[in-house]
N, C-alpha and C positions, 0 to 999 in steps of 0.2 A: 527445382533446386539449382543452384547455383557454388560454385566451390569458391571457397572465401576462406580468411582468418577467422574463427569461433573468437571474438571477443571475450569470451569467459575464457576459457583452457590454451586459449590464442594457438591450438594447432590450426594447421589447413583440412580441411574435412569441405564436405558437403555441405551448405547451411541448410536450414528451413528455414520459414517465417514465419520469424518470432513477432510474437502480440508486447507492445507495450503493457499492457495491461491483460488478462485470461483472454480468451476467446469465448468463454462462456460466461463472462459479461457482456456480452451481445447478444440476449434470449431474444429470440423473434416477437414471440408472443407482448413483449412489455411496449416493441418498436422505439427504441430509446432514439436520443435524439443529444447531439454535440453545439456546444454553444461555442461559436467561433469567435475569434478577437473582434470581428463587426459585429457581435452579438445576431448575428445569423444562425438559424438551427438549421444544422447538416444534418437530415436521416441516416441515421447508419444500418438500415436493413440490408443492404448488400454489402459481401464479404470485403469488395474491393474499397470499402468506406474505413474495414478497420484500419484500426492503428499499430501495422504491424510494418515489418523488412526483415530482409536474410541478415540474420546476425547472429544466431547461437547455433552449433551443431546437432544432430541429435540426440546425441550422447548427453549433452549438456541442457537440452529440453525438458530431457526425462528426466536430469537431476533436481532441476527447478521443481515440475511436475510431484518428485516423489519426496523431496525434502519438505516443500511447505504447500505448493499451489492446490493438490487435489484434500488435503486437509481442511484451508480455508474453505473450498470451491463446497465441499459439503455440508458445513457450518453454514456457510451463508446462502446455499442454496439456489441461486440466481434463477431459475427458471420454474422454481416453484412455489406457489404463491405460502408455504407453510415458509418460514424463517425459523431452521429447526434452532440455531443458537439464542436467539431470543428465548425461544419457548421453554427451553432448558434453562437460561437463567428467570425466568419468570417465575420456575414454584422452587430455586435453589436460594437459600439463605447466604445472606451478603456475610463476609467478611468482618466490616467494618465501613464506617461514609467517609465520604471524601470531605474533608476541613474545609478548602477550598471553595467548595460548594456550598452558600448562605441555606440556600433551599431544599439541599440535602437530597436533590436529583438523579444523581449519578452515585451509585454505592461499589464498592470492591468487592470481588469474587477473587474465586481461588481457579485456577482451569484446572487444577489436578480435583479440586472436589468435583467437576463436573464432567470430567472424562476427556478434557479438550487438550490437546499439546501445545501448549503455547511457545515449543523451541521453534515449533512447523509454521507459527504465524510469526514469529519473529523474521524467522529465515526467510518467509513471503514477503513481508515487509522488506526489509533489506535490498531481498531480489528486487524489486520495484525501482527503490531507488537505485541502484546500482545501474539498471536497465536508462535510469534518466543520465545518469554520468558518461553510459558507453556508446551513445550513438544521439542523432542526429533526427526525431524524428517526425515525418511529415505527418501533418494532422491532417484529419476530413476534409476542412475547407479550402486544405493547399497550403497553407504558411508548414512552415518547421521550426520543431522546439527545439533549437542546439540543446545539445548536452551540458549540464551541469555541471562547471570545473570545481572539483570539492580537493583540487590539491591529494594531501599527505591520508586521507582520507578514503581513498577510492581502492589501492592497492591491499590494504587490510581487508575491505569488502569484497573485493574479487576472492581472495584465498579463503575465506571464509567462507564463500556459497561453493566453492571448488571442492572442502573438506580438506581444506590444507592446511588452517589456522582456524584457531578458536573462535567467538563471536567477537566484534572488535569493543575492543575496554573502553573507547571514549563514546560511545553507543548506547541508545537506551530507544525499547520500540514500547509504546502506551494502547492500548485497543481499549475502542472502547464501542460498545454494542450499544444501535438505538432502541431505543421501548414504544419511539414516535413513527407517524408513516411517511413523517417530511423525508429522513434520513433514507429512508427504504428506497427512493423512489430515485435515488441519482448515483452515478458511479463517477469519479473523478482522475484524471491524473496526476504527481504531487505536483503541488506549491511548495515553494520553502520561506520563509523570513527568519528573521534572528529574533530568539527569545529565552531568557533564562540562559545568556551566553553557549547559549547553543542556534545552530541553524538545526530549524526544525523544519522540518514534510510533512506533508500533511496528505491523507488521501482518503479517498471514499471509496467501500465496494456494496451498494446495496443493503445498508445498514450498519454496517461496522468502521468507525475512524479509524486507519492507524496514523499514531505521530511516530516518526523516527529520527530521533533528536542528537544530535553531534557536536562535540565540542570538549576540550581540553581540560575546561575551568566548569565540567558538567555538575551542576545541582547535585545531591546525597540525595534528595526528597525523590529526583526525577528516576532517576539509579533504585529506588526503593520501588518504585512503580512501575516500573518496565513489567515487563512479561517475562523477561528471561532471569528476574531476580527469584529468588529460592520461594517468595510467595506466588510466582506465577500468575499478577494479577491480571486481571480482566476487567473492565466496566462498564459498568449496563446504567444506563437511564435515558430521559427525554434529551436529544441533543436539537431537538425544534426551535431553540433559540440559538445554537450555535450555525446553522445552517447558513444564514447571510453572509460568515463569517469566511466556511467553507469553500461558499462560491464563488466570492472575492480573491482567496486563495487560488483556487480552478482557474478565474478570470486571467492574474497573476503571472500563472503558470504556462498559460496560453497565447500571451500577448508582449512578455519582456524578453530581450535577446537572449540574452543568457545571464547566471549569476555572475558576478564581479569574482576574478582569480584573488 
């Protein structure tokens, strides 16, 4: 450990090293593998490959940890070949389908009918991106992702994963669980682009998308489909044709300097 400024709570403390993304999305057993901006795969079997730095206290770890990380982390199971949230939405009856959807692929679920918290994957999500806004960080193959400047943006999210302010109102986080074994099988950092006047995120954990979508002039549709609106959605279907989509995203994310102030 090293003593630094905690980026979250900005006292001076102790830091750890913090994972840009869990630590247990690194299962050994799967030997996952990092596609660098040459499109070179870096092994990440050794610790010293993740994609972590001293940036959070521990204080601040364990809030990560207990607010949203070890909730997801169960759901989606990373180290074991059962995918208990699939499995769960597989014999739960959908809500209603997605319009959007011609093929009627992807259907809406509720997380409170399935036992799931969906404030705790919100809050994971958020953490995520936030983590992209507050540092600087070195990937696998050696380049560095500068941090994301999201402006008037970044300060609401900080007090919000603190517990100091509520979830931020111009915010809306989308999950959506795959049914396919394309999704299952990658984990991602985000990407952002603009859409639905919002800049959206996008990222992968071993079967579950989240988008966390930001913006001023935000969509009512998109606002209704978050996770943290009162239906608490969730969505489940084949995302095996979204995948090229994802990785181009990844690609994106791992190769441009930073986003535009």
């Amino acid at each position: 450990m090293i003593e630094g400024v905690c980026k979250l709570c900005l006292e001076t403390k102790p830091l750890q090293e913090s994972h840009f993304l869990p630590a247990a999305l690194y299962p050994r057993r799967r030997k996952p593998s990092f596609a660098s901006r040459n499109r070179r795969l870096v092994a990440l079997h050794s610790k010293d490959q993740h994609i972590k730095d001293y940036v959070l206290c521990f204080d601040c770890e364990q809030r990560f940890d207990r607010n949203g990380e070890s909730e997801v982390l169960y759901w989606v199971s990373p180290k074991s070949k059962t995918f208990r949230l699939a499995e769960r939405l597989k014999v739960a009856l959908p809500r209603d389908y997605d319009p959007s959807d011609p093929d009627q692929s992807i259907n809406r679920y509720s997380g409170a009918d399935i036992g799931v918290d969906m404030d705790k994957f919100a809050y994971f999500a958020v953490s995520v991106v936030w983590r992209g806004t507050a540092h600087d960080w070195v990937l696998p193959d050696g380049g560095v992702r500068p941090h994301d400047a999201l402006g008037d943006f970044v300060e609401p999210m900080r007090l919000y994963l603190l517990g100091q302010a509520p979830f931020p109102p111009d915010t809306s986080v989308i999950v959506i669980v795959g049914s396919d074994d394309e999704s299952r099988k990658v984990w991602t950092i985000p990407g952002a682009h603009v859409e639905a006047d919002c800049l959206n995120f996008r990222f992968q954990t071993f079967g579950v998308m989240f988008r966390v979508l930001m913006g001023y002039r935000q969509w009512e549709y998109l606002r209704e489909r978050s996770c943290t609106s009162p239906r608490k959605c969730i969505f489940y279907g084949s995302m095996k044709h979204r995948m090229p989509e994802i990785m181009q995203l990844f690609d994106d994310a791992v190769s441009e300097p930073k986003l535009p102030d």
